[in-house]
N, C-alpha and C positions, 0 to 999 in steps of 0.2 A: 539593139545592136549588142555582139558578142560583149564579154569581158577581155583582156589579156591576159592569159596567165600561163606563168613560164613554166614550160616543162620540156628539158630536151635541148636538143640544137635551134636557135633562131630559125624561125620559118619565114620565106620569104613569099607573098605572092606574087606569081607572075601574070600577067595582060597581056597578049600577045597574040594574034590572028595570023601571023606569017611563019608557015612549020621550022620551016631553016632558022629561024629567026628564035623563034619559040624552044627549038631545041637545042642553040646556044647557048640565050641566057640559061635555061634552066641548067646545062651542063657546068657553066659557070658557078652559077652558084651551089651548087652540089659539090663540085671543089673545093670550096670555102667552107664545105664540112656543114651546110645552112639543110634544113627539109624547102623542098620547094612543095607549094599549092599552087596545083596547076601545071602546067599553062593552060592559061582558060583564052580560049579567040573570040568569047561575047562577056561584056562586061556582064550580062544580067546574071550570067555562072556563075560570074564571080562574087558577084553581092552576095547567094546563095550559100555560098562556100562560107564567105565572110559571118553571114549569122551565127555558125557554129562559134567560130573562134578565131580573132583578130589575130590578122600574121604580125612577125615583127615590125617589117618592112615590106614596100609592095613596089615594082620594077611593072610600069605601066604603060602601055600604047596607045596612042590619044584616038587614033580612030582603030575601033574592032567593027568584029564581025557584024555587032548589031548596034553601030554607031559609037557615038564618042564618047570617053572612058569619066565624064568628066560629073555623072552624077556618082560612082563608086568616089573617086579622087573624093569628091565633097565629106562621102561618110565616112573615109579613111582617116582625113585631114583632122574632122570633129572629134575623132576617136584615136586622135594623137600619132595616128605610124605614122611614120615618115615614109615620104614618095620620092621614087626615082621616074622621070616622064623620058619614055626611049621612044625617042619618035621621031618621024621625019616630017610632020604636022606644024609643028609650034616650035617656036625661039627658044631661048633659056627666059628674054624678055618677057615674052607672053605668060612664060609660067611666072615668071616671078611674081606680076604682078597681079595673079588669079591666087596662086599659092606661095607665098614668099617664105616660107621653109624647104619645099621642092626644092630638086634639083630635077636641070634637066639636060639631056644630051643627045644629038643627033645618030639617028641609026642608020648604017652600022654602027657600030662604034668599036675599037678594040677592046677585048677584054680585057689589060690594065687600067685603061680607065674606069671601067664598069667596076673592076675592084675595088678602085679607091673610091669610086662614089658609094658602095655599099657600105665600107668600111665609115665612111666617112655618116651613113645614115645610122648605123646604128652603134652610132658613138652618141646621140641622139634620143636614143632608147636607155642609153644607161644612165 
């Protein structure tokens, strides 16, 4: 697994299979001045991605293009970034008690709230 090391704007990865969806958050957090990796619609991309070099943060969808997000979650988790779960899959419950540092929040979701959960993961990081 990568290392993290900081250079730059916090980079966030995104998970995300649905384009509208996909081109939100990433818009989002582009706004907040963040690099986005990604959006990736298959987790296996995105583990991929991840070998190079661990994001700060990762805004994840529980079921992608090639099943469910939840063996990347596992190497993110072990390797410390904090996860955002945006899905219409799973509770806040169910994550909590697979990941109880996650957060998680039902998609859509507005973009206020998606702000303050980023804000709030990578206070996290510091």
């Amino acid at each position: 697994m990568a290392t993290q090391i900081k250079d730059g704007p916090p980079k966030v990865l995104v998970v995300e299979d649905e384009f509208i969806i996909a081109l939100d958050l990433t818009e989002t957090v582009r706004d907040l001045g963040y690099r986005v990796e990604g959006p990736f619609a298959c987790k296996d991309h995105a583990m991929i991605a991840i070998d190079g070099k661990l994001p700060d943060l990762a805004i994840l969808d529980v079921m992608t293009a090639d099943g469910e997000v939840f063996p990347l979650a596992d190497a993110l988790t072990e390797a410390g970034v904090p996860i955002i779960f945006h899905s219409g899959h799973v509770t806040e419950k169910d994550v909590a008690e697979r990941y109880p540092e996650a957060q998680a929040v039902s998609k859509p979701c507005p973009p206020d709230q998606l702000i303050t959960m980023i804000e709030r993961a990578r206070e996290l990081v510091h």
